[in-house]
C-alpha positions as CSV (number, residue, x, y, z in Angstrom):
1,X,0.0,0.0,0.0
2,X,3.1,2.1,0.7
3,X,4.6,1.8,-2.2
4,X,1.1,3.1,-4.1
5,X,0.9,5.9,-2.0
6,X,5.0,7.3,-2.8
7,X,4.0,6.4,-6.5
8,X,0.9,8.6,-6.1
9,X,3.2,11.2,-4.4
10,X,5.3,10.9,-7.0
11,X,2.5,12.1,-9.4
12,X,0.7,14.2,-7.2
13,X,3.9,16.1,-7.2
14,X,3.6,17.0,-10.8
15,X,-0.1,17.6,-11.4
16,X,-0.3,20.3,-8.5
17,X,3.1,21.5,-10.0
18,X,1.6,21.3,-13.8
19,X,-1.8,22.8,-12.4
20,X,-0.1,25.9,-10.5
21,X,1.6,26.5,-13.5
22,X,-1.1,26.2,-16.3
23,X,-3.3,28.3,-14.0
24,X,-0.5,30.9,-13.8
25,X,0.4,31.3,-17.2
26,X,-1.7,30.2,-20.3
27,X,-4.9,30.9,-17.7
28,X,-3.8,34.1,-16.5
29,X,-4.9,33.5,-12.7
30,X,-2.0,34.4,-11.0
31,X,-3.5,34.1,-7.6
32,X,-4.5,30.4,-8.0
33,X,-1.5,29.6,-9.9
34,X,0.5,30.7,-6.9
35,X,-1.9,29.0,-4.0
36,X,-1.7,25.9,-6.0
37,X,2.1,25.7,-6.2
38,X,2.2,26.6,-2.1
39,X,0.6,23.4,-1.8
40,X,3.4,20.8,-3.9
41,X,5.2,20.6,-0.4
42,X,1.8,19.3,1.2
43,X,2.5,16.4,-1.0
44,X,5.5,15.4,1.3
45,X,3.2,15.7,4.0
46,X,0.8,13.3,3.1
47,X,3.7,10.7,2.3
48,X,5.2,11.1,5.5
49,X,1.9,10.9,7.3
50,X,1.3,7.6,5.6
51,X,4.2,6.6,6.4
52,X,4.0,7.1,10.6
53,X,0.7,5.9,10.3
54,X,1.5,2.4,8.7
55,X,4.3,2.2,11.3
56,X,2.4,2.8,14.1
57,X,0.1,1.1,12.8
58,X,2.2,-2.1,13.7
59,X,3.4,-2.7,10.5
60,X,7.5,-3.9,10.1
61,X,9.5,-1.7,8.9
62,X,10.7,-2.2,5.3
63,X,12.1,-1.4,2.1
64,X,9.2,0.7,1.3
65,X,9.1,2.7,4.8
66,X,13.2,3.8,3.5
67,X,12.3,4.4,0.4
68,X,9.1,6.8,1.4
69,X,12.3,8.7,3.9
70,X,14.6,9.0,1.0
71,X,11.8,10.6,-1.6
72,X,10.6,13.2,0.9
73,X,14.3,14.1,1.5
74,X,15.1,14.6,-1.7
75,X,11.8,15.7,-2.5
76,X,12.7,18.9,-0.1
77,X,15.8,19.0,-1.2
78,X,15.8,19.4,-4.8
79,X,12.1,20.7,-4.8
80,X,12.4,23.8,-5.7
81,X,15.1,23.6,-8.4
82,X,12.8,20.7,-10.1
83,X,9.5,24.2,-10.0
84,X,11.9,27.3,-11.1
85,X,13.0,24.4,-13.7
86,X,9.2,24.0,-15.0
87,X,8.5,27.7,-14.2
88,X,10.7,29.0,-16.6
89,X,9.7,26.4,-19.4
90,X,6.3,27.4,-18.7
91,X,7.3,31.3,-18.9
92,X,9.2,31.0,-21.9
93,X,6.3,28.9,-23.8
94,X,3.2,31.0,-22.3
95,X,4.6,34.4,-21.4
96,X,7.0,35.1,-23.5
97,X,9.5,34.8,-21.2
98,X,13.5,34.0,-21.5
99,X,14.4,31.1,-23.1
100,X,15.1,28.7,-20.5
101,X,18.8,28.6,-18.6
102,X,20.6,25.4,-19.1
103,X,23.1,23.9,-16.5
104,X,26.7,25.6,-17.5
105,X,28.2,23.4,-20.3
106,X,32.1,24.0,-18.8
107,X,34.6,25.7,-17.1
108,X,34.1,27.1,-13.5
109,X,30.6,28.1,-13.8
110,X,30.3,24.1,-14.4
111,X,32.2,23.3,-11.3
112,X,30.2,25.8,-9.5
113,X,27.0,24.2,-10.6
114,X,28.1,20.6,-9.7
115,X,29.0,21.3,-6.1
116,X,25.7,22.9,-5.6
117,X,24.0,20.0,-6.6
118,X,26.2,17.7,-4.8
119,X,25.5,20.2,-1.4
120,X,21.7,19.7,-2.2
121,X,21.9,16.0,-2.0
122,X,23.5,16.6,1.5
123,X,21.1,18.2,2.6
124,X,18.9,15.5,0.9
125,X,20.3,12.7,2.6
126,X,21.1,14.2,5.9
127,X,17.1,14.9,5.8
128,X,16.5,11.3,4.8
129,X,18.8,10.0,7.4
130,X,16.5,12.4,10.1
131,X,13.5,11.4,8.8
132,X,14.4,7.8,9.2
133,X,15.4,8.4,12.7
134,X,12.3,9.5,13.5
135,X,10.7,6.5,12.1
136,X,12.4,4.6,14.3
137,X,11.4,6.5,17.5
138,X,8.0,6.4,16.9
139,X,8.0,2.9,16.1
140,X,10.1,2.1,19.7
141,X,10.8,-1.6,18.7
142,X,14.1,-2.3,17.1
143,X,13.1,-5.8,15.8
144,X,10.5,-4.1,13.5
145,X,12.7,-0.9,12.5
146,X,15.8,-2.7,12.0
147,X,15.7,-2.1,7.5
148,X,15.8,1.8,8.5
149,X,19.2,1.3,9.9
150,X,20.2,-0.6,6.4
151,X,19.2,2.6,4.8
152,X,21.3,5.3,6.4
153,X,24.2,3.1,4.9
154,X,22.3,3.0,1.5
155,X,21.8,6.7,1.4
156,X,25.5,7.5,2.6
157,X,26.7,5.4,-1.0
158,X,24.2,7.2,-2.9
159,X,25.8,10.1,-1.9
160,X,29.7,8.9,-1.9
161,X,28.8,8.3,-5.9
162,X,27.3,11.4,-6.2
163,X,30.3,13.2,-4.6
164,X,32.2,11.7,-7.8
165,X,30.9,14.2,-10.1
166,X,32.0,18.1,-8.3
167,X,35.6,15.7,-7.5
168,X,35.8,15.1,-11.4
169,X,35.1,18.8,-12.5
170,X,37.4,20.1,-9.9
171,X,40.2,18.2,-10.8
172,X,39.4,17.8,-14.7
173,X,37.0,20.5,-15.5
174,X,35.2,20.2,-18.9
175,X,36.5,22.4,-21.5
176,X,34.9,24.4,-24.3
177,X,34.9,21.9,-27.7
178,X,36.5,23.6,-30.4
179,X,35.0,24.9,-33.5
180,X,36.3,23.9,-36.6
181,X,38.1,27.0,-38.4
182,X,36.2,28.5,-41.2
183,X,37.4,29.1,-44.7
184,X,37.5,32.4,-45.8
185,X,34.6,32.8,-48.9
186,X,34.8,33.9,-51.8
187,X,37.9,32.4,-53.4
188,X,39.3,29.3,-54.1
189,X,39.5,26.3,-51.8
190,X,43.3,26.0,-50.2
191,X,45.6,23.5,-51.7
């Protein structure tokens, strides 16, 4: 049952975010648009409530109790990157807004960008990590919460892979590619 309520989450997520949006821009109802997209974090809520709820409901703790932790971490986490990402596709296509921004291709600004994302999913997994201690509080029996444990360890490699992409484009940042040069026109090709 779990695991149908995260995937529902998991949808629920994007038809408040896709209704906030279409209410805000190709309706014109700001207003609504902007109460609808206050309520994507309610989303979270009603996982995690599931979640205490089928715990203290008696139930063992299990692979679908982590994986409910880990979404609403991340869920927070990366949240709001995931609606200024469909806000500005939504601008740009209803509004006339800026084209959207693309992640940097290279350099610094890349670098930059990849230890921000990498801080995120600190933040992501130290709020899994919390969430999943407090799991295991309010169930108060180790024999049924014992999987939770598991996933601390599960989130920490998540995270140690993760770390491997800021650590590549610090010490080998991408570069620009190069353009081929361009003939000069008007005369004959080179020999």
């Amino acid at each position: 049952m779990l695991i149908a309520v995260i995937a529902g989450c998991e949808i629920g997520f994007w038809v408040v975010l896709a209704a906030g949006l279409a209410a805000r821009y190709p309706l014109r109802m700001r207003r609504t648009g902007a109460a609808l997209l206050l309520c994507v974090p309610l989303v979270d809520v009603v996982l995690l409530t599931a979640t205490v709820i089928d715990l203290r409901g008696g139930a063992a703790a299990g692979f679908r109790h982590g994986l409910a932790a880990a979404y609403i971490g991340y869920s927070v986490a990366f949240g709001h990157r995931m609606i200024r990402w469909a806000d500005e596709r939504f601008a740009h296509r209803f509004a006339g807004g800026p084209p959207p921004r693309g992640r940097p291709a290279h350099g610094r600004a890349r670098t930059r960008h990849e230890w921000r994302e990498f801080a995120k999913a600190v933040i992501a997994t130290a709020l899994a990590c919390g969430i999943l201690l407090l799991l295991i509080a309010l169930a108060d029996d180790p024999d049924r919460t014992r999987e939770l444990t598991g996933w601390t360890a599960r989130l920490g490699v998540i995270l140690a892979i993760w770390s491997l992409w800021p650590i590549t484009y610090t010490l080998a940042p991408a570069k620009p590619k190069k353009r081929p040069a361009q003939r000069p026109t008007g005369g004959p090709p080179p020999r």
